[in-house]
C-alpha positions in Angstrom: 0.0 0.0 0.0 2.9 2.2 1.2 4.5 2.3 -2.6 1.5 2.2 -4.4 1.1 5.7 -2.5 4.9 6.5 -3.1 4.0 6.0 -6.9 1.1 8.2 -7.2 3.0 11.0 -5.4 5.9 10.4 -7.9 3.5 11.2 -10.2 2.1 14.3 -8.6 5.7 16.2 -8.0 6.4 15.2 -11.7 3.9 16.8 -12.9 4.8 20.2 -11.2 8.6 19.8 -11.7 10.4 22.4 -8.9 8.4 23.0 -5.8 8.6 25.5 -2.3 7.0 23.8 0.5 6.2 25.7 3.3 7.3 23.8 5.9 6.6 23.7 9.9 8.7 21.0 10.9 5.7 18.4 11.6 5.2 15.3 10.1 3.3 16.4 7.3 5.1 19.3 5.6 8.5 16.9 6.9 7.1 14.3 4.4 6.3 16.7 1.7 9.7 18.6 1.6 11.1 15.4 2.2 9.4 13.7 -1.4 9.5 17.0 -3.2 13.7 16.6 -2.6 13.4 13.0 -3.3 11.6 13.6 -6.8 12.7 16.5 -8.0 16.2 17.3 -6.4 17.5 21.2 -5.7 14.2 22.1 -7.4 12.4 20.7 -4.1 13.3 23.9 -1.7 11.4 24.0 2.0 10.6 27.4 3.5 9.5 28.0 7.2 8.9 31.1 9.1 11.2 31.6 12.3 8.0 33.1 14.1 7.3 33.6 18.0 4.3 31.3 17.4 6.7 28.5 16.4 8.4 26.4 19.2 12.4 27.1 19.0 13.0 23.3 19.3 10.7 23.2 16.2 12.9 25.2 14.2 15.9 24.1 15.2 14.8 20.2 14.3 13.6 21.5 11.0 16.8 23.0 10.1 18.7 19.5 10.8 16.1 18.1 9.2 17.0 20.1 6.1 20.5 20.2 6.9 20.4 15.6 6.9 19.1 15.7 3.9 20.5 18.3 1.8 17.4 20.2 1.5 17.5 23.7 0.9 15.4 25.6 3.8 14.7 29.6 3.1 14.1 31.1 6.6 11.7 33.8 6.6 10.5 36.0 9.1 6.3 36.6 9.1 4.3 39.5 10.5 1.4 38.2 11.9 2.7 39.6 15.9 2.2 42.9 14.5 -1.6 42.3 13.0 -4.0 43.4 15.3 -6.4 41.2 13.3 -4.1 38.1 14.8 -3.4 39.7 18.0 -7.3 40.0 18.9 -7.5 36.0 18.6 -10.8 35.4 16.9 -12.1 32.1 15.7 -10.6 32.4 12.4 -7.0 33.4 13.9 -5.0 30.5 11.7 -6.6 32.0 8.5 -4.5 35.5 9.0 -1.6 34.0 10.1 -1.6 31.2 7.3 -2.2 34.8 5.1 0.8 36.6 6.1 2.9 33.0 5.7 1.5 32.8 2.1 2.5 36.3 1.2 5.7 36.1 1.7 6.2 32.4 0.7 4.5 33.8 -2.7 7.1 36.7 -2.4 10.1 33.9 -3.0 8.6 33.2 -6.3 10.6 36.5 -7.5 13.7 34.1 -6.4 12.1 30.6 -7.7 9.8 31.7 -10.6 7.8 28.9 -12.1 7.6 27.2 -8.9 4.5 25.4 -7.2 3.6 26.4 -3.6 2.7 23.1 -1.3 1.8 22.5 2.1 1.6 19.4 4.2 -2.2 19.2 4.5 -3.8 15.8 4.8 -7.0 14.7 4.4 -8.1 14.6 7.8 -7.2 18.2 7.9 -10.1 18.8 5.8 -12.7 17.2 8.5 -11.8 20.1 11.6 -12.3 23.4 11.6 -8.8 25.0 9.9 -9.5 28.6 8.5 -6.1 28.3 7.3 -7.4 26.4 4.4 -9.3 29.1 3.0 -5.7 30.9 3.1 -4.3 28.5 1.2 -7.4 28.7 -1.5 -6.9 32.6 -2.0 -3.1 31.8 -2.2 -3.4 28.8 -4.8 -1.5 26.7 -2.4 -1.4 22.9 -3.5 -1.7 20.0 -1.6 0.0 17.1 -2.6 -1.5 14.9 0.7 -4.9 15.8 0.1 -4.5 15.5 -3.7 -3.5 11.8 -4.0 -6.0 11.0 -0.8 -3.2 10.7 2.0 -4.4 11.2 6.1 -2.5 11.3 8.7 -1.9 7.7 9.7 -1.1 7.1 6.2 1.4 10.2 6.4 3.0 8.3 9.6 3.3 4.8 7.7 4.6 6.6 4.5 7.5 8.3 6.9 8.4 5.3 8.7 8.7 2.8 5.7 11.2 5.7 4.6 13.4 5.7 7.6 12.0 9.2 8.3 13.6 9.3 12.0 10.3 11.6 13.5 7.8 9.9 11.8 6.1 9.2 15.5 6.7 13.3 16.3 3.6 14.1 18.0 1.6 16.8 16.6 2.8 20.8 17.5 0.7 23.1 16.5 1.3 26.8 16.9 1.9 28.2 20.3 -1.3 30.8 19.8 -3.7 27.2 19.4 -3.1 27.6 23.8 -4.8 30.8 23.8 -8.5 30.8 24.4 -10.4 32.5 21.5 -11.0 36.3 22.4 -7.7 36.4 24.7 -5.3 38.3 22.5 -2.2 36.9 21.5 0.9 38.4 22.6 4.8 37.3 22.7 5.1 36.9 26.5 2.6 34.8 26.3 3.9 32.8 23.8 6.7 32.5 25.8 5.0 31.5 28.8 3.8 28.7 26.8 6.7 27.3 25.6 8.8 27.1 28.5 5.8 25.5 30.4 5.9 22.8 27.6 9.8 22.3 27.6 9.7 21.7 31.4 7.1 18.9 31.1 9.2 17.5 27.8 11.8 17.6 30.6 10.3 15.2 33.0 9.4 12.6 30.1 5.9 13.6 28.7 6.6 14.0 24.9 3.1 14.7 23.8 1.4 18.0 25.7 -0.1 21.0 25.9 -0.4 24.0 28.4 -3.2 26.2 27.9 -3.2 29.5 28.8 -6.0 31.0 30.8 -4.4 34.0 31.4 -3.1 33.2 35.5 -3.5 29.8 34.9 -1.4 27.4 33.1 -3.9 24.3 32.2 -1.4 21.1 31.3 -2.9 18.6 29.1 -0.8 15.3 28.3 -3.1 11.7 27.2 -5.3 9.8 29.4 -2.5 7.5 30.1 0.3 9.6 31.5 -2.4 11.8 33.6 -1.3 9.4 36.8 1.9 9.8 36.3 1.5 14.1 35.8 -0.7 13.4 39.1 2.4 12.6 40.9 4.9 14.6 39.4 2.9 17.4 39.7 4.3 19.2 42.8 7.5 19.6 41.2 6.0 20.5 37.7 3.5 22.9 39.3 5.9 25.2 41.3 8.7 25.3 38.0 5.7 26.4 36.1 4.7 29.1 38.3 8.0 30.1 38.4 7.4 31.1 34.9 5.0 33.9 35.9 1.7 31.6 36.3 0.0 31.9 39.3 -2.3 28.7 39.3 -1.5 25.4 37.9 -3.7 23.0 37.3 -4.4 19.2 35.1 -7.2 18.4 32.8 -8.0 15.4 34.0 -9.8 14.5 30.5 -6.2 14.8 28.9 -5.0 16.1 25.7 -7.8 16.4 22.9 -6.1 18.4 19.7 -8.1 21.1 19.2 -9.9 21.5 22.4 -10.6 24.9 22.4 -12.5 24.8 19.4 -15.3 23.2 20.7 -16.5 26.6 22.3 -17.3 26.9 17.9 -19.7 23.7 18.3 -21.5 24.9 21.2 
């Protein structure tokens, strides 16, 4: 199954011939900009956006990721902090951010004319609630995923049967996907955030989130490690609030990606 999928997405890149992938450093986009070198050489260049929204661990594993491979990565710098439409956190909050990165990833066609813009959408990105899709609509943005009918457990399989090394690298979405809808979005918080995240990566919990509810930090890691949190939590709690959080508390549901947008569905 795993090259019959290979084959069609052979197909796909040869078809567009030199591609810039806009790449985050997930899964996804890894296994795009990965194939899009794989098919098509130099002419497969990654792009990613050194913002305050993205994790610095995240960068710095997509630029090894790059630098493993011999991909060519274009750093670029986005300007969605100063947007007071982004700041303001409304629902559709990923649709201006995914805006600003597909103006200036359109802007490097000046250096790379002729090329095809890509993301690492999957087909189960088309079942949630992602304003960034409309983004990438506006901004002709391909898919190559979605295209040749490729979800996220495919993605995984697909990355693994290539030796992909974080082809298990739980999901990490932006930093701003902690902030409650209608609490703006600033850099200290974003801040806040991460280094609430790297102290639990520190005591072993790989896959988490802390959401930010302004005094409160709210840590969500799965059902299965929530005993574990339970007891580690003393020490967690009081590096946490050393931070600048003044409460600290555990979902006891665990993590659910996208939590927060169920305040949409209500």
């Amino acid at each position: 199954m795993v090259q019959d999928y290979l084959n069609k997405l052979e197909r796909w890149y040869k078809k567009r011939g030199q591609t810039i992938t806009a790449f985050s450093g997930g899964i996804d986009s890894s296994l795009v900009l990965y194939l899009s070198h794989h098919f098509l050489g130099n002419k497969g260049v990654g792009c990613i956006s050194a913002s305050a929204s993205l994790k610095q661990k995240d960068l710095d594993l997509a630029i090894a990721f790059c630098e493993k491979y011999g991909i060519k990565l274009e750093i670029i710098y986005t300007d969605e902090l100063n947007d007071e439409n982004y700041l303001q956190n409304p629902a559709n909050r990923c649709y201006f951010c995914k805006n600003h990165l597909y103006i200036a990833l359109t802007s490097l066609k000046e250096k790379y004319p002729g090329y095809t813009l890509l993301n690492g959408s999957n087909t189960d990105d088309l079942g949630d609630y992602r304003p960034g899709l409309q983004a990438a609509n506006e901004h002709r943005i391909a898919s190559p995923l979605v295209d040749c009918g490729i979800n996220k457990e495919t993605v995984r399989a697909i990355a693994k049967y290539l030796g992909l090394e974080h082809w298990d690298k739980p999901a990490s979405p932006c930093l701003s996907s902690r902030v409650p809808y209608g609490d703006s979005i600033n850099t200290q918080k974003l801040k806040e955030i991460e280094a609430a995240e790297a102290i639990l990566n520190q005591h072993g919990f790989r896959d988490v989130r802390v959401r930010h509810f302004g005094p409160e930090a709210r840590i969500e890691v799965p059902p299965q490690e929530v005993a574990k949190l339970q007891e580690l939590f003393p020490v967690i709690s009081e590096a946490i609030k050393n931070i600048g959080f003044t409460r600290c508390t555990i979902d006891r549901e665990g993590l659910v990606s996208g939590k927060l947008n169920r305040v949409l569905h209500g």
